[in-house]
HTML snippet that shows the backbone in 3Dmol.js (N, CA, C, O; Angstrom):
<script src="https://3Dmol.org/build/3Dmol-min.js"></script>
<div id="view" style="width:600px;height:400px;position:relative"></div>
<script>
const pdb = `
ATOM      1  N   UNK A   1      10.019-108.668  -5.055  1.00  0.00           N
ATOM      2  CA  UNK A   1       8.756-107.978  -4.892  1.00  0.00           C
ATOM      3  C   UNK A   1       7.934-108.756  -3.878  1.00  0.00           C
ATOM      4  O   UNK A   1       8.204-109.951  -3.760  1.00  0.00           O
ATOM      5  N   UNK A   2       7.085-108.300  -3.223  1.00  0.00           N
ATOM      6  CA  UNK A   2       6.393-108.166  -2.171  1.00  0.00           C
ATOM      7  C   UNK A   2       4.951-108.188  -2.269  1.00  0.00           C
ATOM      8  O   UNK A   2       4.506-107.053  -2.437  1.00  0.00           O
ATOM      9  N   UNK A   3       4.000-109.159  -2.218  1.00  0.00           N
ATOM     10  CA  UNK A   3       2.536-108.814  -2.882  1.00  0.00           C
ATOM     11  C   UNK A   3       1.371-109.317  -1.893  1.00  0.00           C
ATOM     12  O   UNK A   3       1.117-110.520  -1.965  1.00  0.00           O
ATOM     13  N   UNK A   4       0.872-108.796  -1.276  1.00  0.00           N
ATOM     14  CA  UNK A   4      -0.065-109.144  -0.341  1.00  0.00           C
ATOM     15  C   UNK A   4      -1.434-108.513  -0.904  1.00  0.00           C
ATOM     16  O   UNK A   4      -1.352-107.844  -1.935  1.00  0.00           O
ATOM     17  N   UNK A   5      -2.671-108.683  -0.297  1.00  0.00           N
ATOM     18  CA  UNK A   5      -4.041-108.041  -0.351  1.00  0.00           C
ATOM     19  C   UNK A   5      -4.241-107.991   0.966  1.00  0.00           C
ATOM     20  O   UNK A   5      -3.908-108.768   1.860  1.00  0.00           O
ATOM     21  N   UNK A   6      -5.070-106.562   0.983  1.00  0.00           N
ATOM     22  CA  UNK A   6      -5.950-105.758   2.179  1.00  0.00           C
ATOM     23  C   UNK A   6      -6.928-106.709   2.660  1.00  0.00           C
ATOM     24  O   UNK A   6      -7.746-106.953   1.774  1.00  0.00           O
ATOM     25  N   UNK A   7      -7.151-107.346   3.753  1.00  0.00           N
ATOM     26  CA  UNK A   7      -8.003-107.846   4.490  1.00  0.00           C
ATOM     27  C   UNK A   7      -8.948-106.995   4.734  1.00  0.00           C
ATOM     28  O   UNK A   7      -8.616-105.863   5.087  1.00  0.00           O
ATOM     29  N   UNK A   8     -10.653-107.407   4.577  1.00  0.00           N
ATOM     30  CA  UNK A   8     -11.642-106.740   4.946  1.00  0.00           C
ATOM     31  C   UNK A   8     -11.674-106.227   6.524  1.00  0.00           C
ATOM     32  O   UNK A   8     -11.308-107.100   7.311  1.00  0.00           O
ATOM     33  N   UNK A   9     -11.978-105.201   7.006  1.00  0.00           N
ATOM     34  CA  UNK A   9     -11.699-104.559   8.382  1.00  0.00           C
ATOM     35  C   UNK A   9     -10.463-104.617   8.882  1.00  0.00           C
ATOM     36  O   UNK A   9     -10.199-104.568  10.083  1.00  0.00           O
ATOM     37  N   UNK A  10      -9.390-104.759   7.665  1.00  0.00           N
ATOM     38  CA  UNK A  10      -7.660-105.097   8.373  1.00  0.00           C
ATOM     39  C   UNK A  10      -7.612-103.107   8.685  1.00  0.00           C
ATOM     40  O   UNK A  10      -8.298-102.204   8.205  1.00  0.00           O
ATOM     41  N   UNK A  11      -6.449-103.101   9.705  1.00  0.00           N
ATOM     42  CA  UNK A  11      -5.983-102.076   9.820  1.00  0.00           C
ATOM     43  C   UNK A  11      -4.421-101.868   8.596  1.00  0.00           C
ATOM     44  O   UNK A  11      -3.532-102.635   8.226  1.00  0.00           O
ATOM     45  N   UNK A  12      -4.746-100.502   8.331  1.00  0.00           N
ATOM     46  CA  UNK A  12      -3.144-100.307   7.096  1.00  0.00           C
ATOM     47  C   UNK A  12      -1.881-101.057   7.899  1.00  0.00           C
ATOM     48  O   UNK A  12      -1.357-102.038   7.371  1.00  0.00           O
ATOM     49  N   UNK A  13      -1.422-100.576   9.162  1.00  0.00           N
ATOM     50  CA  UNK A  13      -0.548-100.901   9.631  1.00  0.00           C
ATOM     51  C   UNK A  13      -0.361-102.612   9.534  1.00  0.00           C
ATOM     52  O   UNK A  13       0.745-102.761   9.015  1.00  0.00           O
ATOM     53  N   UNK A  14      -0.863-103.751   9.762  1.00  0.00           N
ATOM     54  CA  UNK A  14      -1.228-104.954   9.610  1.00  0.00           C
ATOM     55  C   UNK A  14      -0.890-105.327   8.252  1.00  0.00           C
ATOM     56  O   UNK A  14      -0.263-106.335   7.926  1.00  0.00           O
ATOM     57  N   UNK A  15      -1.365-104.420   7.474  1.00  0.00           N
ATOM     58  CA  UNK A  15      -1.229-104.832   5.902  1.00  0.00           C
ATOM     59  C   UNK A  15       0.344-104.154   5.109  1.00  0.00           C
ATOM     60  O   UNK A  15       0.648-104.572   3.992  1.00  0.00           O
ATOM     61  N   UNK A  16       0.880-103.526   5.538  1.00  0.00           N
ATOM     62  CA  UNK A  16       2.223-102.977   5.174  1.00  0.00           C
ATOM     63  C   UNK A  16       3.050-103.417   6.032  1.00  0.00           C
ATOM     64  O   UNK A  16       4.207-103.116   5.741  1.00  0.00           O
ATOM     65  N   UNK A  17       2.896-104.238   7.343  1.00  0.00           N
ATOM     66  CA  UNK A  17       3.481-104.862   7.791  1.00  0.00           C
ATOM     67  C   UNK A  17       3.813-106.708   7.259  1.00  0.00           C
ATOM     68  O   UNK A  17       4.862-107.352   7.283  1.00  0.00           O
ATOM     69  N   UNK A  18       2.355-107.110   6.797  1.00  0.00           N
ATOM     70  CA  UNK A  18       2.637-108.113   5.675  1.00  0.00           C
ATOM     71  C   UNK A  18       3.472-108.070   4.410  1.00  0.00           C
ATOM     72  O   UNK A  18       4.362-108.743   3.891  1.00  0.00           O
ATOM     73  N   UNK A  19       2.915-107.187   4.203  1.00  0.00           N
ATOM     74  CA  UNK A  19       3.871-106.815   2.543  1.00  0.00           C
ATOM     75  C   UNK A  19       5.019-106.647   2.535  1.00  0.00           C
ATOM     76  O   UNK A  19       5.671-106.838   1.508  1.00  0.00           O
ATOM     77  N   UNK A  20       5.608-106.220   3.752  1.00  0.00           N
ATOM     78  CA  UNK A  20       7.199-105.941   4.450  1.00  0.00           C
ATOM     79  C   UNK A  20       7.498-107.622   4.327  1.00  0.00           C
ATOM     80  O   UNK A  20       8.573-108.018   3.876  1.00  0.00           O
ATOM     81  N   UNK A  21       6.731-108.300   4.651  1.00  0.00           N
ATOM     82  CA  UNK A  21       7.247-109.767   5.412  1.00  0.00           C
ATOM     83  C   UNK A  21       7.157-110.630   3.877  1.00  0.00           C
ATOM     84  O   UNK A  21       7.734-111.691   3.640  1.00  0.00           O
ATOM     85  N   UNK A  22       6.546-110.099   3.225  1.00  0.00           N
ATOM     86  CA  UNK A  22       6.566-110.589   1.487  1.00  0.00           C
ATOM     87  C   UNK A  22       7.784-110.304   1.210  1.00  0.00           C
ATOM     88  O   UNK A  22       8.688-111.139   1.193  1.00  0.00           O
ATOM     89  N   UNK A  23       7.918-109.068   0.964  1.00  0.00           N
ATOM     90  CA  UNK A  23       9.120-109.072   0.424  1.00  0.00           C
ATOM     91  C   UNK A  23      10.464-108.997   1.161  1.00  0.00           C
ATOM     92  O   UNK A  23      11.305-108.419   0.473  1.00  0.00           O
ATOM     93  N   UNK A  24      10.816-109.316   2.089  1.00  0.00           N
ATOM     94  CA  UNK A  24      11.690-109.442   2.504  1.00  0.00           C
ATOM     95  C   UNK A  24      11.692-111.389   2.623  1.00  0.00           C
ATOM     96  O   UNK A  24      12.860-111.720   2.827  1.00  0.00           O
ATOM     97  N   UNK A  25      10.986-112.351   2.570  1.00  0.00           N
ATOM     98  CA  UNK A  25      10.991-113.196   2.079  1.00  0.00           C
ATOM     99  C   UNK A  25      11.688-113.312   0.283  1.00  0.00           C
ATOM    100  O   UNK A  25      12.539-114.069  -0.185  1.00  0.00           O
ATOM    101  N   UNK A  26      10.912-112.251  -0.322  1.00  0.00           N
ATOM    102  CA  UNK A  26      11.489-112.400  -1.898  1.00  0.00           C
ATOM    103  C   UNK A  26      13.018-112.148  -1.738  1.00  0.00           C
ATOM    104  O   UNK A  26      13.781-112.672  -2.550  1.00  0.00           O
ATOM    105  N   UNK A  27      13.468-111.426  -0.801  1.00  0.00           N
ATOM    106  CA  UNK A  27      14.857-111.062  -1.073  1.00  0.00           C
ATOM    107  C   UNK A  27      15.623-111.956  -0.311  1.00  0.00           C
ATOM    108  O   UNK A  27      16.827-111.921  -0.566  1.00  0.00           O
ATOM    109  N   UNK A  28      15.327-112.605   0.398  1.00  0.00           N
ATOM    110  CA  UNK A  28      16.222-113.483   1.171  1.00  0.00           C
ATOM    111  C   UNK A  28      16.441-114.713   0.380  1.00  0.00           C
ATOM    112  O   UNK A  28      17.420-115.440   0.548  1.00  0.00           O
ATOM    113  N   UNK A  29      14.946-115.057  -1.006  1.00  0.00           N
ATOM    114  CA  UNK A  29      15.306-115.873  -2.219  1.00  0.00           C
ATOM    115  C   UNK A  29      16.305-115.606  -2.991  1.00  0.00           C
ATOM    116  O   UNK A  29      16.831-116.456  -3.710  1.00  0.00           O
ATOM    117  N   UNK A  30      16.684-114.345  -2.920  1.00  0.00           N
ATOM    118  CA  UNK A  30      17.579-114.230  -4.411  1.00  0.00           C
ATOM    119  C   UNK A  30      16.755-113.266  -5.216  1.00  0.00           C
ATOM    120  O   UNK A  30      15.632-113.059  -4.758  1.00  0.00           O
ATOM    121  N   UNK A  31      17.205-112.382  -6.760  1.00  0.00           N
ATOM    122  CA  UNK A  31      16.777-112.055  -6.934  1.00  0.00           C
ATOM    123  C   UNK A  31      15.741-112.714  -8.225  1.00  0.00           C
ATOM    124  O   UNK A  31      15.815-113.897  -8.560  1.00  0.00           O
ATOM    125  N   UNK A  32      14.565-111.494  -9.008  1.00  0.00           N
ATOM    126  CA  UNK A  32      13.985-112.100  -9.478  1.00  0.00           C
ATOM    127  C   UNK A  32      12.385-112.732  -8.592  1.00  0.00           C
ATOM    128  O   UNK A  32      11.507-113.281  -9.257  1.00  0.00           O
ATOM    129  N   UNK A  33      12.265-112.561  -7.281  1.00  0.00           N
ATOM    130  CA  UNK A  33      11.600-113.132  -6.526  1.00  0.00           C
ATOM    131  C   UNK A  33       9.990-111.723  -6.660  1.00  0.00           C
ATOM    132  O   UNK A  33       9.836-110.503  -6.706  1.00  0.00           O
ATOM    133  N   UNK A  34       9.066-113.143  -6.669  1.00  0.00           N
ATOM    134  CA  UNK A  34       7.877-112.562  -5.963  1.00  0.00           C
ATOM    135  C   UNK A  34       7.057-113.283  -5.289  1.00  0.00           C
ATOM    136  O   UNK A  34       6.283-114.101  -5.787  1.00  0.00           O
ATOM    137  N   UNK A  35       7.183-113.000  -3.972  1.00  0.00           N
ATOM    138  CA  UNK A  35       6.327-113.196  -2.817  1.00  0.00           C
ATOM    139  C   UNK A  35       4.901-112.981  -2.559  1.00  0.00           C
ATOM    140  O   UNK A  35       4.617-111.790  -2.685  1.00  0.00           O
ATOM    141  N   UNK A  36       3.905-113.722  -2.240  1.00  0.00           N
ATOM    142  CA  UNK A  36       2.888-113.086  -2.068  1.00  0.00           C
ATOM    143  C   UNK A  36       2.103-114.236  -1.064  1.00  0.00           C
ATOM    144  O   UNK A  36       1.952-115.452  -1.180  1.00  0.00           O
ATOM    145  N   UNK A  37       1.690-113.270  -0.050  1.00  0.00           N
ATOM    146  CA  UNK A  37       1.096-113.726   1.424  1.00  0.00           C
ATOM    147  C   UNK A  37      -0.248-113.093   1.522  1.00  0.00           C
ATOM    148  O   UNK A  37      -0.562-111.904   1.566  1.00  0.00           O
ATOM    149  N   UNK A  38      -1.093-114.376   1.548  1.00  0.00           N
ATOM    150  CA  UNK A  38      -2.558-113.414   1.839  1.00  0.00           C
ATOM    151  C   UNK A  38      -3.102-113.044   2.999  1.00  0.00           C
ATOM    152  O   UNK A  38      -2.538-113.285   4.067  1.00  0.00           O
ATOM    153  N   UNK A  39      -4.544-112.262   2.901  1.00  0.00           N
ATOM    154  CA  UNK A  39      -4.697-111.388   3.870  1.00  0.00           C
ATOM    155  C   UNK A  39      -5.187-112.365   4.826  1.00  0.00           C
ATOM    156  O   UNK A  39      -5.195-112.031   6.011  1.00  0.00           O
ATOM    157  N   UNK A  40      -5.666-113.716   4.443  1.00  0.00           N
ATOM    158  CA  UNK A  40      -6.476-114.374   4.871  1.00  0.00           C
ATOM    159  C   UNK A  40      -6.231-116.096   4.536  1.00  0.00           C
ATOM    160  O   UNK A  40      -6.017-116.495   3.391  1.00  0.00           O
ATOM    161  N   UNK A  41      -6.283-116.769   5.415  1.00  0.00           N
ATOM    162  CA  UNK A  41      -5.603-118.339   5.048  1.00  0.00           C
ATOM    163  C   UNK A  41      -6.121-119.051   4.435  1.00  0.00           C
ATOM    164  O   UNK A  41      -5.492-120.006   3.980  1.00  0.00           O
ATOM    165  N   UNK A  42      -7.703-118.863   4.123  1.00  0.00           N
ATOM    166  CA  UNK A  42      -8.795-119.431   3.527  1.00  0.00           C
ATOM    167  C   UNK A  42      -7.935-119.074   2.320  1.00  0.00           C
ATOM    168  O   UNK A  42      -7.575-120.016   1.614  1.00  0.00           O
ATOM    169  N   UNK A  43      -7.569-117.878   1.999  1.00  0.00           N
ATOM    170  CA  UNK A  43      -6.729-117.681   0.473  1.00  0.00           C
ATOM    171  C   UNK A  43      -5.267-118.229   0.152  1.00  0.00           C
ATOM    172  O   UNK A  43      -4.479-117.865  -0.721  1.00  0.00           O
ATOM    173  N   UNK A  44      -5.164-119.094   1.006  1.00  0.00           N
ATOM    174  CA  UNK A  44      -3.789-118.972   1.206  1.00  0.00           C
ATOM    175  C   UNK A  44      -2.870-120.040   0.272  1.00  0.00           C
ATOM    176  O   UNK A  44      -3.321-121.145   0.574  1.00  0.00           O
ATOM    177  N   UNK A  45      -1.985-120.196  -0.544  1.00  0.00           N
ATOM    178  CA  UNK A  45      -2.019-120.885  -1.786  1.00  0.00           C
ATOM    179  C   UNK A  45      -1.138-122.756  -0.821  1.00  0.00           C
ATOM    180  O   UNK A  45      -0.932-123.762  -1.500  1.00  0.00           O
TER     181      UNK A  45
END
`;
const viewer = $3Dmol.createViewer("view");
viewer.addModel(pdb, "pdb");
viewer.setStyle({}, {cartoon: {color: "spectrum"}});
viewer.zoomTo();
viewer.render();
</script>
């Protein structure tokens, strides 16, 4: 799985293009995986 958040003034495209890059990170782990990339680096774990 794949888990990002919408950036304030993000465009959709930007943000389903992250969430693509989440989870295709989770799957290149193995399964069982959840990914999650924020909208913003200040959030960023």
């Amino acid at each position: 799985m794949g888990v990002t958040q919408l950036g304030r003034g993000e465009r959709a495209r930007d943000f389903i293009e992250r969430a693509d890059q989440a989870l295709q990170a989770s799957r290149a782990q193995g399964r069982n995986r959840v990914t999650v990339l924020a909208a913003d680096e200040r959030f960023a774990a």
